[in-house]
NUPAKE-333702 format. One line per 8 residues: number of its first residue (from 1); their letters; for each residue y, x, z of C-alpha. Coordinates in nm, 4 decimals. Layout:
BEGIN
NUM	A	Y/X/Z | ...
REM end
This chain:
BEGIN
1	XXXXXXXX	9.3610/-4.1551/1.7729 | 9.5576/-3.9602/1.5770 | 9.5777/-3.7752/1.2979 | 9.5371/-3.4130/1.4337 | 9.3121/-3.5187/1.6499 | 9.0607/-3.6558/1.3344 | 9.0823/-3.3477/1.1663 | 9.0376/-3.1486/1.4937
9	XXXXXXXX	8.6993/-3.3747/1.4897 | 8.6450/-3.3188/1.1706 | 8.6846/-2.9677/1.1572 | 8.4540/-2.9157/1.4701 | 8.2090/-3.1283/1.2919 | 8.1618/-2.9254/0.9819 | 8.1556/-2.6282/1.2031 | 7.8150/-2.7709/1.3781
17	XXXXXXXX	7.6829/-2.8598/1.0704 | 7.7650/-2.5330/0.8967 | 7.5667/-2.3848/1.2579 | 7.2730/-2.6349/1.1689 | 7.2428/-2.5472/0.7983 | 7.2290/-2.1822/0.8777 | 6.9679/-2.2088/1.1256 | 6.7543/-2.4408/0.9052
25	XXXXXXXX	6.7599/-2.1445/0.6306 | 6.6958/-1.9451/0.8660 | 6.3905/-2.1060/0.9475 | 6.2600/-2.1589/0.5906 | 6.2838/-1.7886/0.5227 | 6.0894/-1.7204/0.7809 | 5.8713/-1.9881/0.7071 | 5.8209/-1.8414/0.3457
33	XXXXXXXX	5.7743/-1.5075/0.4674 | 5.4874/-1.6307/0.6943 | 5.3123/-1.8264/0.3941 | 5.3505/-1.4820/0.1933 | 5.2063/-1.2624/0.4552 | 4.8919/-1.4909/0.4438 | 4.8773/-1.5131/0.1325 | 4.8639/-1.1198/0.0899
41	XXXXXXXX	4.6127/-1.1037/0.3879 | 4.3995/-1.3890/0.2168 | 4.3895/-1.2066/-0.1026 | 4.3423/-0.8592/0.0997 | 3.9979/-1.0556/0.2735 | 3.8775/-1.1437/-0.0640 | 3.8878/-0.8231/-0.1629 | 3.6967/-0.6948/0.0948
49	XXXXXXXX	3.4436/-0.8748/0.1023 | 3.3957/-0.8748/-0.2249 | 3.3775/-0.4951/-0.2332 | 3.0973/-0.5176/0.0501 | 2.9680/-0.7699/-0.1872 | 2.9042/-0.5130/-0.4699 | 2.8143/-0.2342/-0.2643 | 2.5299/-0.4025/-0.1839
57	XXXXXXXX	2.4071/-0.5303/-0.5285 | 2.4403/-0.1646/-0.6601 | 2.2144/-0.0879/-0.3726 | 1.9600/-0.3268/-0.4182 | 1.9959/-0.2406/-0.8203 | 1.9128/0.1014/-0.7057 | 1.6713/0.0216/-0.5384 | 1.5053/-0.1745/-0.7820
65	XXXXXXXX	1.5481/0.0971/-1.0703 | 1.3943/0.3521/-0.8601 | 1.0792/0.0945/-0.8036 | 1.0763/0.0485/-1.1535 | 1.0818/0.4348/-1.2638 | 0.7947/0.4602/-1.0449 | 0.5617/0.1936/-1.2059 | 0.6383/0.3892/-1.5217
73	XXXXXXXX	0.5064/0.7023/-1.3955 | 0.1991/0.5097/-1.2044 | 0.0964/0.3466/-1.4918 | 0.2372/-0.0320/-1.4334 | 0.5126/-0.2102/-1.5873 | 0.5337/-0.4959/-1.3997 | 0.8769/-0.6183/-1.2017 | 0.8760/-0.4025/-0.9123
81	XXXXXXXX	0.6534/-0.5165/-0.5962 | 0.4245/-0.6789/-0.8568 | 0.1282/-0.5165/-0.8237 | -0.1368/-0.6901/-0.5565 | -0.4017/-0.5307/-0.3306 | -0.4164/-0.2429/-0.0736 | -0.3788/0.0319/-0.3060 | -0.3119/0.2667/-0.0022
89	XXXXXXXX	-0.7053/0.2116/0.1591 | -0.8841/0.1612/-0.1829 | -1.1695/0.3907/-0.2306 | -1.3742/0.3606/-0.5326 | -1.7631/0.4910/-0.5715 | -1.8911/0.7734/-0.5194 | -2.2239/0.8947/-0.6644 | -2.4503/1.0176/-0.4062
97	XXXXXXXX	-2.4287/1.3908/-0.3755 | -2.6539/1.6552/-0.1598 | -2.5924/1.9997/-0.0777 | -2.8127/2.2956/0.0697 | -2.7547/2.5197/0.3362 | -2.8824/2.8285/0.1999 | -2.6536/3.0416/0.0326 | -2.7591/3.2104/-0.3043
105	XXXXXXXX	-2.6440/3.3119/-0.6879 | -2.7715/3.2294/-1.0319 | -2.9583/3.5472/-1.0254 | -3.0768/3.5300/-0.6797 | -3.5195/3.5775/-0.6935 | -3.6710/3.2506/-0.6240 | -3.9079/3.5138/-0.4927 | -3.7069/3.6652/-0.2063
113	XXXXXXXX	-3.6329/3.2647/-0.0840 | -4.0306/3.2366/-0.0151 | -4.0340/3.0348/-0.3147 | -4.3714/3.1792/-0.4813 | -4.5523/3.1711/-0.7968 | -4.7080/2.7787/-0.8377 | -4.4573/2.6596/-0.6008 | -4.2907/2.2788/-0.6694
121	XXXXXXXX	-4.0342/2.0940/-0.5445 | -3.9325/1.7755/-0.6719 | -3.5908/1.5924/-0.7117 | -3.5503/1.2508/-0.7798 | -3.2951/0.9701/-0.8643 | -3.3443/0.6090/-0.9842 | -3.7024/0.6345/-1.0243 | -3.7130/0.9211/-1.2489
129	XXXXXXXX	-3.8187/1.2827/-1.1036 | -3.7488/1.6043/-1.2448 | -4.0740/1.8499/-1.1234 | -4.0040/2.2811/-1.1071 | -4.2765/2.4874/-1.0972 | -4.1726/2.8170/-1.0025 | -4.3049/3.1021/-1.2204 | -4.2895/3.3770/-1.0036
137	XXXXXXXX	-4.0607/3.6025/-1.1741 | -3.7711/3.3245/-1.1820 | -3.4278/3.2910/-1.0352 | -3.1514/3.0318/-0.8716 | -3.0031/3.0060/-1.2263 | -3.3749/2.9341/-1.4022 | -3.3621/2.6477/-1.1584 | -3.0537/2.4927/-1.2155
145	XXXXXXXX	-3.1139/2.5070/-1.5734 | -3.4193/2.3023/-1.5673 | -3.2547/2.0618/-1.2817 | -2.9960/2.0019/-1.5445 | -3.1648/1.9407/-1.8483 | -3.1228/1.5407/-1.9693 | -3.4187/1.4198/-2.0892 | -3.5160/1.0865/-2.0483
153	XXXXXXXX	-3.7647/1.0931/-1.8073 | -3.5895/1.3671/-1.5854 | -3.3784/1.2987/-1.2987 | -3.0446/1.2165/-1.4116 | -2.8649/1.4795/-1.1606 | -2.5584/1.7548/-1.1978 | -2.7039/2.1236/-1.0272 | -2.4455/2.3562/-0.9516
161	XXXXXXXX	-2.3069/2.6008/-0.6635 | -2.0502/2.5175/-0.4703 | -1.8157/2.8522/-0.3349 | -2.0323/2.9544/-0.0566 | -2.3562/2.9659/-0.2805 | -2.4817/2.6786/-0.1900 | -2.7003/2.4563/-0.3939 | -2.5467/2.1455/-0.4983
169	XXXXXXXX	-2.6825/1.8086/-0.6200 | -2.4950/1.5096/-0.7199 | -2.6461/1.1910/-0.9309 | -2.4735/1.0939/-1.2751 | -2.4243/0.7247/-1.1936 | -2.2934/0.5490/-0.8465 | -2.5663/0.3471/-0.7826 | -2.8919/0.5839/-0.7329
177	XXXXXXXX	-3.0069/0.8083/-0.4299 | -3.0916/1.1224/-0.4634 | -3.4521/1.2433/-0.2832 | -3.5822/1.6611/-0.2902 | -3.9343/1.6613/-0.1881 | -4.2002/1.9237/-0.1784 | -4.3271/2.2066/0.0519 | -4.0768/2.4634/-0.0555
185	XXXXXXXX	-3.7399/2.2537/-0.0662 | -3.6772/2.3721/0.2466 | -3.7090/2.7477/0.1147 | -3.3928/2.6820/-0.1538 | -3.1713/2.4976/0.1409 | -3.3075/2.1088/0.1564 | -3.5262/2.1224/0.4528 | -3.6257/1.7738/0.6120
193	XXXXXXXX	-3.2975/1.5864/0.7682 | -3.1324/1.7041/0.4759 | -3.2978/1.5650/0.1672 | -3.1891/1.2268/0.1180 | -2.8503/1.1196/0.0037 | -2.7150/0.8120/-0.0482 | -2.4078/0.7306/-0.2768 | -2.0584/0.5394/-0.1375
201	XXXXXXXX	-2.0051/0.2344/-0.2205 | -1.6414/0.1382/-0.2971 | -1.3567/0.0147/-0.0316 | -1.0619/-0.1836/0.0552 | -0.9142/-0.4087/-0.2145 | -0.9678/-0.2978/-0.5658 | -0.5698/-0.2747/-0.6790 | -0.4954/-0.5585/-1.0119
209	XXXXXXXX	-0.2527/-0.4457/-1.2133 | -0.1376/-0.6269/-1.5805 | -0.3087/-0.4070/-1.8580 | -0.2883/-0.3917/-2.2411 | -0.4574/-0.3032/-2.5425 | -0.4616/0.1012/-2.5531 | -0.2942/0.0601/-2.8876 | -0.0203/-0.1105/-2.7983
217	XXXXXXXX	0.0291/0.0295/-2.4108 | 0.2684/0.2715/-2.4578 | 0.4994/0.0726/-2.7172 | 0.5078/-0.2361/-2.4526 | 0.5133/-0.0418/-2.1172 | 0.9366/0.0495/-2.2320 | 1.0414/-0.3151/-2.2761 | 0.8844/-0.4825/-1.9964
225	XXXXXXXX	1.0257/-0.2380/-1.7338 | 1.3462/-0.2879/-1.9285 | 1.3038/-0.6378/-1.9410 | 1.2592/-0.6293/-1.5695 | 1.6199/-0.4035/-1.5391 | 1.7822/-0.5963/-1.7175 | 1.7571/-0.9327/-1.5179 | 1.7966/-0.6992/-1.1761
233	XXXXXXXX	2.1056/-0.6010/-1.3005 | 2.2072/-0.9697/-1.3893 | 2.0986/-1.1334/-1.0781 | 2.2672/-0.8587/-0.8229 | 2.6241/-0.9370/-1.0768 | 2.6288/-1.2581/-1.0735 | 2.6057/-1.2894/-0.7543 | 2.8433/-1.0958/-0.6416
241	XXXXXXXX	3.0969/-1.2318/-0.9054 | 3.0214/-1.5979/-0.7484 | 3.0706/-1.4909/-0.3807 | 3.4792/-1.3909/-0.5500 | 3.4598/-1.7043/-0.7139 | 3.3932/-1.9312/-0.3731 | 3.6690/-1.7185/-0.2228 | 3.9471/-1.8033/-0.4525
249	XXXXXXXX	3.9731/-1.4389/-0.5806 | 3.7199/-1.3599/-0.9121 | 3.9899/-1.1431/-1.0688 | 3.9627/-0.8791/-0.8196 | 3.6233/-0.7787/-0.8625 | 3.5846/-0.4659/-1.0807 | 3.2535/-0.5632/-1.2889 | 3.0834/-0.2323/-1.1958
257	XX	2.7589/-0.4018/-1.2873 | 2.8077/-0.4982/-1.6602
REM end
């Protein structure tokens, strides 16, 4: 071979591998701009989701403050969803209450009812019984009066008229009956069928909620509830700043929680 013809082969031979060395940085460019663009779409994914991430601590933080603001104004202080019971079909006791079907004022006449001179009716509750006499020049009002006088012995009962002028009875305590008796009951509204009454006995589930000491209620109800903030508001960050941390991305996360 000679010598022309080595460097022609030569010469040809650099030429390929000048070909072959651009191709191959060719290829590594585009190689690194692949790795780049994933890189920025990785980062772009953390991101996200760590946005969504937030969003929904605030909400349940929101949430949470808003139950708490309400067990302020209801009375409790407890974390919220801490109080136990059906509070919504609860009923408590009700003292046994009676009313007539005659309508009438304080200065109605017992007279013009029917209810004459020496004429009694009787009402009683837990075995004491308050006894009216009429006097013959009396009235509605001289009968509530004595009905409501609190003696001892007397029937421990509330008189009154309701807004149609209608006699009303109701016991002082939620255990006793209330019973009207005598020939002219029926003359002032109470006429038989209508002169027993029984109280109402409580309910549903009696609600528990944590109580304290009226002196020191209303210095203690403040820190609990913030107490109770206070670890909502850690819980709902952290975990939002460990779901960036398991995604390779805690930086991003603007604290919005602290």
């Amino acid at each position: 071979m000679g010598v022309s013809s080595i460097g022609l082969f030569l010469q040809s031979a650099a030429n390929s591998f000048g070909s072959v060395q651009g191709s191959w940085n060719a290829s590594v460019g585009a190689a690194d701009s692949l790795m780049s663009a994933m890189s920025t779409a990785l980062v772009s994914e953390a991101k996200g989701k760590a946005s969504i991430a937030n969003g929904e601590a605030l909400t349940r933080t929101n949430n949470q403050i808003s139950q708490i603001i309400q067990n302020i104004l209801n009375g409790t202080t407890g974390a919220s969803g801490s109080s136990t019971g059906s509070t919504g079909t609860y009923k408590p006791a009700q003292p046994a209450s009676g009313t007539g079907n005659k309508a009438v004022s304080v200065s109605t006449p017992l007279s013009t009812l029917g209810f004459t001179q020496g004429g009694t009716i009787y009402v009683s509750v837990g075995g004491n019984t308050t006894t009216y006499t009429s006097t013959g020049s009396d009235t509605v009002g001289d009968l509530l009066t004595t009905l409501n006088t609190n003696l001892p012995n007397f029937a421990q009962v509330k008189a009154s008229l309701n807004s149609r002028g209608d006699i009303v009875l109701t016991a002082k305590n939620t255990k006793d009956q209330i019973n009207v008796s005598g020939v002219y009951a029926s003359n002032i509204g109470f006429a038989v069928g209508n002169r027993t009454f029984k109280p109402t006995a409580a309910s549903g589930t009696k609600p528990t909620t944590t109580t304290a000491s009226s002196s020191t209620s209303e210095t203690t109800a403040a820190p609990k509830a913030n107490t109770s903030l206070q670890g909502s508001l850690a819980m709902n960050n952290g975990s939002a700043a460990m779901f960036l941390a398991s995604s390779g991305a805690s930086g991003s996360l603007v604290n919005m929680l602290g």
